[in-house]
Structure formats: C-alpha cells, structure tokens
N, C-alpha and C positions, 0 to 999 in steps of 0.2 A: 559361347566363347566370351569371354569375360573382358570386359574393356579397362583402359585403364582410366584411375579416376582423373590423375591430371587433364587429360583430354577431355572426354565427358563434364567436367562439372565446368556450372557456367564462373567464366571469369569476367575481369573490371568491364572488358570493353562488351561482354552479353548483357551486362547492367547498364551499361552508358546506351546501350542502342534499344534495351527495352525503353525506357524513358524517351528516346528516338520517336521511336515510332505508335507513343500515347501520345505524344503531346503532335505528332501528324493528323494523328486521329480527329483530337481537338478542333487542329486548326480547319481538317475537312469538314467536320459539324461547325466552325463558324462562319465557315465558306457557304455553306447550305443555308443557315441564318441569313445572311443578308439579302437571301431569295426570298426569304417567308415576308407574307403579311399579317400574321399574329400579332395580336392583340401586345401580347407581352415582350414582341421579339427585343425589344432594347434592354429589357432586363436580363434578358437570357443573353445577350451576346456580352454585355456588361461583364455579367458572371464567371462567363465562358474565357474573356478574355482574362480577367483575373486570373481567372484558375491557370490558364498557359501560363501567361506572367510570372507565377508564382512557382509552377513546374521549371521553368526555363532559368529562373535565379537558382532554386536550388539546384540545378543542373551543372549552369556554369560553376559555379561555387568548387561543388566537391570536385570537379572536376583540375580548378586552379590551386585549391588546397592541397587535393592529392596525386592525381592521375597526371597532370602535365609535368609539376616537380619532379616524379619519379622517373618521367620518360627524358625529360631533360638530363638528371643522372646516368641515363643509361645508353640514350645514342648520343651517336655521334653528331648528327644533321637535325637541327632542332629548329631549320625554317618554318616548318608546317605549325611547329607549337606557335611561335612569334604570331605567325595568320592565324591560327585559332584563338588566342587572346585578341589580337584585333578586333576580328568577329565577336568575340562576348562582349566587348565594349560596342561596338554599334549597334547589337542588340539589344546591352543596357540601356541605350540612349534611348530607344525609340522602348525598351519596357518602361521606362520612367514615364515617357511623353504618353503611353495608354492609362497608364495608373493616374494618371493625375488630372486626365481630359474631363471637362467637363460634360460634357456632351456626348451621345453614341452619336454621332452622325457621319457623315462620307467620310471626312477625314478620320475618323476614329477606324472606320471600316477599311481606310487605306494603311493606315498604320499597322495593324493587324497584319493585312494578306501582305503586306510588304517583310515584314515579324517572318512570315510562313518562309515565306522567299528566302530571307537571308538562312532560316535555320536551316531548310535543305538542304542548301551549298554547301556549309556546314557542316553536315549529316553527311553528306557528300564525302567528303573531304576526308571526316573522320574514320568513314567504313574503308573506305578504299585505300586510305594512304597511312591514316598513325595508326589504326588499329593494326593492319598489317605489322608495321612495323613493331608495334607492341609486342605483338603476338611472336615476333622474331627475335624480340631484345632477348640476349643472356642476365641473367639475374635479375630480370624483374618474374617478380611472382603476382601473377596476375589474378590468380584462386585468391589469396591474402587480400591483394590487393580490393578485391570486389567484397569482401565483408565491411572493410575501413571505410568503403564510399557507401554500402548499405544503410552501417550505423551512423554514418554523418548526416547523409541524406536525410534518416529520420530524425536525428536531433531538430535540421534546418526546418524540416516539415511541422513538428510540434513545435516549434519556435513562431512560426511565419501565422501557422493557424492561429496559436494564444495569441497575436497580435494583430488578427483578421477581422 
C-alpha cells in the first residue's frame, strides 16, 4: 500500500531534530571526556567543544533566518518563538565565553555541560510544543521548508569551516 509522500518525506522540524540529537551525541562524548585521564584529553574536549559550538550557531541561525519567521507568519501564539530566541541568545553568550576561554579547565568543562543543559530544555521545548504546532500550521510547507534550511545550513557550514 503506497503512502503518501507529503507524510513520509522528512520535513524542517526532522532536519532541526536530526542536528538535535548529534550535537546530544557530542555533548555525551564530552561528558565521558572529562572522566578520562588521557594524555591528550584537553585537546580533544578543546575540539569537541568547538565542533558543538559551531553545530549549535549554525543551528540557531537557519533556524532564526528561516524556521521561526515562517512560524511566526503562520500561527497565531508566537510565545514559545520569543523563549526560543531568548534561549539562542543565552546559549550564544556562554558559545562566545567557550570559544574564546583560554584554558580547558573546570570552568571550561562547566560552561560546556551547563551549554548541554540549556540545549535540552530547548530540544525540549521544541519537540513537544513548536514542532507540533508546525507540523499543524495550515500553509506552512514544511517538505520546502526543510531543503531551504538544508542549503543554508551547508552554505553556514562551508563558511564557518573556510574560517576554522
């Protein structure tokens, strides 16, 4: 029996939550890092933390570019957007304060798992409540909508890299 493709194919918010739940990933292998005694561990959590970093801006980005403007056209109740920007600015605050720390040490390692903390809530937030409602909104196209955050996403990402 033949499904249809609007339902099966992945849309914006199965793009926004794969990105979700890699950079979870991440932040579990940096969590395991601060348990190691290796030799190199401050270069690897160093790296590790960049790389979230760097997942987590182009995140918020296409997300404030594309995904929140549309949703704001489209419902009614656009509290949750408002918290969700809030949220990408507090997480910008403390991505700035990791990129720029001199040092891996405990505070770098709290900034981080504190980083984890807020995105979940977050992730939280967004599974449960705007995606829903995305996913409910009349006239948003969400199939469209998940190519435009595709091709953004990698513009950001060769961007971010040539300047890594």
């Amino acid at each position: 029996m033949p499904t249809s493709t609007k339902r099966s194919a992945p849309d914006a918010c199965s793009l926004l939550d794969t990105d979700h739940r890699n950079v979870k990933k991440m932040f579990k292998e940096y969590e395991e890092l601060t348990h190691s005694r290796a030799a190199n561990v401050q270069e690897k959590k160093r790296e590790l933390a960049n790389q979230i970093c760097m997942e987590l801006t182009v995140h918020a980005q296409i997300e404030e570019e594309i995904f929140y403007p549309a949703l704001r056209e489209a419902l009614k109740e656009t509290d949750l957007l408002d918290e969700a920007e809030v949220e990408h600015a507090s997480a910008k605050e403390l991505i700035a304060q990791i990129e720029s720390a001199a040092d891996v040490d405990d505070k770098f390692d709290a900034k981080v798992i504190v980083l984890g903390e807020y995105i979940d809530h977050h992730v939280k937030e967004e599974r449960n409540e705007i995606f829903v409602k995305a996913r409910a909104a009349r006239g948003l196209d969400l199939i469209e909508m998940r190519e435009q955050l595709a091709a953004r996403k990698e513009e950001l990402m060769e961007e971010l890299s040539a300047t890594a």
